[in-house]
Structures are given as C-alpha cells and as structure tokens.
Rosetta silent file (secondary structure, phi, psi, omega in degrees, C-alpha in Angstrom):
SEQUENCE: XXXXXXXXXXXXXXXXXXXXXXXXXXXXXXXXXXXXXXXXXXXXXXXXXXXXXXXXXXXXXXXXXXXXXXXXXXXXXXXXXXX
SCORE:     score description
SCORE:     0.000 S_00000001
   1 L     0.000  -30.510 -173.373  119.215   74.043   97.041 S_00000001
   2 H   -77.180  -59.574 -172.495  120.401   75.016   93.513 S_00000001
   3 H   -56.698  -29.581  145.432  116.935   75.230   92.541 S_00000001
   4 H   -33.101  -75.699 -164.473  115.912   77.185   95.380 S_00000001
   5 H   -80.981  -18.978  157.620  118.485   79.713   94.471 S_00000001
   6 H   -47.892  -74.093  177.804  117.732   79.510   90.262 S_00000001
   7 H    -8.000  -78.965  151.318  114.278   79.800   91.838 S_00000001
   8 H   -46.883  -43.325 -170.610  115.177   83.450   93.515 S_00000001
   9 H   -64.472  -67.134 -168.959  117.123   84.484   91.043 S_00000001
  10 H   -60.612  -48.730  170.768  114.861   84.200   88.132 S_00000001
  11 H   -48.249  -58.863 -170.977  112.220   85.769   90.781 S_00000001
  12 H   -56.265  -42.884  179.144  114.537   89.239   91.366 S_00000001
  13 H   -92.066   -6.913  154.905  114.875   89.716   88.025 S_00000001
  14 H   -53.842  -73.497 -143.701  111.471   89.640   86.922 S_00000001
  15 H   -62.329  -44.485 -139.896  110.582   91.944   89.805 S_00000001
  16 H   -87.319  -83.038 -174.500  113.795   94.093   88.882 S_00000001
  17 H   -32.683  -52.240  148.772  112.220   93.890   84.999 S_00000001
  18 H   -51.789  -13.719  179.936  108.967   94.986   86.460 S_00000001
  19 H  -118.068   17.747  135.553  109.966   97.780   88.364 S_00000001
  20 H   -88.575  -50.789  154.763  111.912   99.208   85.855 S_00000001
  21 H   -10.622  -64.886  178.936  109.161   98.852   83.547 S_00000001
  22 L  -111.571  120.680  177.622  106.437  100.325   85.263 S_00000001
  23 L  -107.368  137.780  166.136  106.408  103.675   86.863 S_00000001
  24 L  -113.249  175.541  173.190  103.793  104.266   89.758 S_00000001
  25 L   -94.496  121.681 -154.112  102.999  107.024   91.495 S_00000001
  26 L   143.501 -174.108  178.464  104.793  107.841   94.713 S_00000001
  27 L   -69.988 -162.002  172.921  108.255  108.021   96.205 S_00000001
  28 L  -116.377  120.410  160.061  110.904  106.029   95.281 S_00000001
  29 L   -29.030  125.258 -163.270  111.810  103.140   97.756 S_00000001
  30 L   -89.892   62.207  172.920  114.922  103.596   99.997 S_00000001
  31 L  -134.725  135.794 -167.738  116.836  100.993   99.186 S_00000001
  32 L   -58.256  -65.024  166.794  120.899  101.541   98.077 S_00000001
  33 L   -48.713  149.773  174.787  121.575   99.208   95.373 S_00000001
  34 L   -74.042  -39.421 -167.238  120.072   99.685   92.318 S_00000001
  35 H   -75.166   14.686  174.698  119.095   96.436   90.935 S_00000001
  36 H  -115.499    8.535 -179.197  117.458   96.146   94.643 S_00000001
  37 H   -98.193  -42.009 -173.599  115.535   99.381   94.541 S_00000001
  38 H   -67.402  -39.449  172.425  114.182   98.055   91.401 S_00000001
  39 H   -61.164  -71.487 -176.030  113.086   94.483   92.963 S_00000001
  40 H   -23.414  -36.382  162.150  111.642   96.659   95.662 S_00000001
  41 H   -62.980  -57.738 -178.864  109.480   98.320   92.804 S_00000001
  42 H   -76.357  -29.625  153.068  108.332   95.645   91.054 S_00000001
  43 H   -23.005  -78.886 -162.048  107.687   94.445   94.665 S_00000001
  44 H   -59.554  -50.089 -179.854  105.224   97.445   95.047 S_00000001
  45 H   -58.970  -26.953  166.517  103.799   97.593   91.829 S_00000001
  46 H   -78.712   -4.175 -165.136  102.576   93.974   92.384 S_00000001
  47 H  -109.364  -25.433 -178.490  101.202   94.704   95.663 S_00000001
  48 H   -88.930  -45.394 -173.985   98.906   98.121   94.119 S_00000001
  49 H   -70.417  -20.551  178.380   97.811   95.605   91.428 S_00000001
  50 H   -87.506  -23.113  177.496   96.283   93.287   93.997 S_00000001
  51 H   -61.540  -73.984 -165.128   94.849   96.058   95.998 S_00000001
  52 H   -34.033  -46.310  156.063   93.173   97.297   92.815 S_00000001
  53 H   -51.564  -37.462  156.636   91.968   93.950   92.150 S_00000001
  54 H   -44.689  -70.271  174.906   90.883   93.451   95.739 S_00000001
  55 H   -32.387  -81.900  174.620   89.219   96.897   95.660 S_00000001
  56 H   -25.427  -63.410  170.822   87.575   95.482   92.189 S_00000001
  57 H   -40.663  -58.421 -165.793   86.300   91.912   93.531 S_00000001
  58 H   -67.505  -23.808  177.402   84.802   93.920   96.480 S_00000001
  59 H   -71.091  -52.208  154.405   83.025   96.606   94.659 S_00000001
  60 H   -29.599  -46.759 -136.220   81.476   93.511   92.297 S_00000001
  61 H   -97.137  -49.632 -169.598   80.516   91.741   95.365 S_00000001
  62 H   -65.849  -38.394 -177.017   79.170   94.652   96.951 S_00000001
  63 H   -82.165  -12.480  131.983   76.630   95.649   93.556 S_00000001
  64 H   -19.206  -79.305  174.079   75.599   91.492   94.441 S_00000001
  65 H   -69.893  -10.680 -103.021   74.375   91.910   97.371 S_00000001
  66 H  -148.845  -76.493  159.843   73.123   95.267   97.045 S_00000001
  67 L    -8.311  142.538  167.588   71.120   94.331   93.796 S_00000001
  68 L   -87.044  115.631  170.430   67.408   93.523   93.845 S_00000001
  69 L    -4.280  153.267  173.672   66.661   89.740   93.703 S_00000001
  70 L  -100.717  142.605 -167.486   65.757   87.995   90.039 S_00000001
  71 L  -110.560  107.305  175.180   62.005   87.357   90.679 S_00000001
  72 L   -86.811  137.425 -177.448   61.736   83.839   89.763 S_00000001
  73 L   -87.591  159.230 -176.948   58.727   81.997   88.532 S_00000001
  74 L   -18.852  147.656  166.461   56.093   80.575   90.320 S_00000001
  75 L  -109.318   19.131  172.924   55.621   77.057   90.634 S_00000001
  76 L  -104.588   -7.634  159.981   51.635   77.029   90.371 S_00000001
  77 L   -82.206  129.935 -149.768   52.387   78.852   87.036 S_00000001
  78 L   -38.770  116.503  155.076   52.290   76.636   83.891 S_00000001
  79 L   -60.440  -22.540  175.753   56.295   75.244   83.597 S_00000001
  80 L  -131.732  136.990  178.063   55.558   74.053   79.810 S_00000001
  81 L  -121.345   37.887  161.454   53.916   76.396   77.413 S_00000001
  82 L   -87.534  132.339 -159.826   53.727   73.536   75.293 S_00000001
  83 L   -94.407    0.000    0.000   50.574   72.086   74.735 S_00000001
C-alpha cells in the first residue's frame, strides 16, 4: 500500500511538472486546485501526444498500403550472376 501511494505520488508530480512545462493550445481545464489543474494538464498534454502519434503510425501505415508493390525477381531468371 505504501508503494501504491509513493507510486501516485511520484505519478502527480510528474504530470503536475509536465503541465506546467508545456503549454498547449486550448482552454484551461476546470479544475480548483492548482497543483490539480496542473496534473490535469500534463494529463492532456500526454493524451494530444498519443493522438499525434496515433495520427502518425496511421498516416505511415496508410502510404504502406497505398504504395505500389516492390517488383521482385523472377525465379526463371538467373539467381547467381556468378559464373
């Protein structure tokens, strides 16, 4: 249980250090304390970095599939150009 609550602890105030940190673009969360508007921040800002990343993966994925095939060669054409 203590580590559980070290555990949290150490978590809020990263997020609180990120979200002080980092300014995004948008409102400001509605939450009354400070140091919890700031977890609430770094909270967001981690959640826009995965979308971006998401976004990113998907866009990759999509120029994959999308792509024209690698035209591989033949297998009645000589495999060793070795004599």
């Amino acid at each position: 249980m203590i580590v559980t609550a070290l555990y949290l602890t150490v978590l809020a105030a990263l997020l609180a250090g990120l979200g002080s940190a980092v300014h995004r673009e948008g409102p400001a969360p509605d939450v009354e304390p400070a140091f919890a508007r700031r977890v609430a921040e770094g909270v967001l800002v981690l959640r826009a970095l995965g979308q971006a990343y998401a976004d990113r993966t998907q866009r990759l994925l999509d120029e994959l599939t999308t792509s024209t095939p690698l035209l591989l060669p033949s297998a009645e054409g000589p495999a060793n150009t070795r004599a």
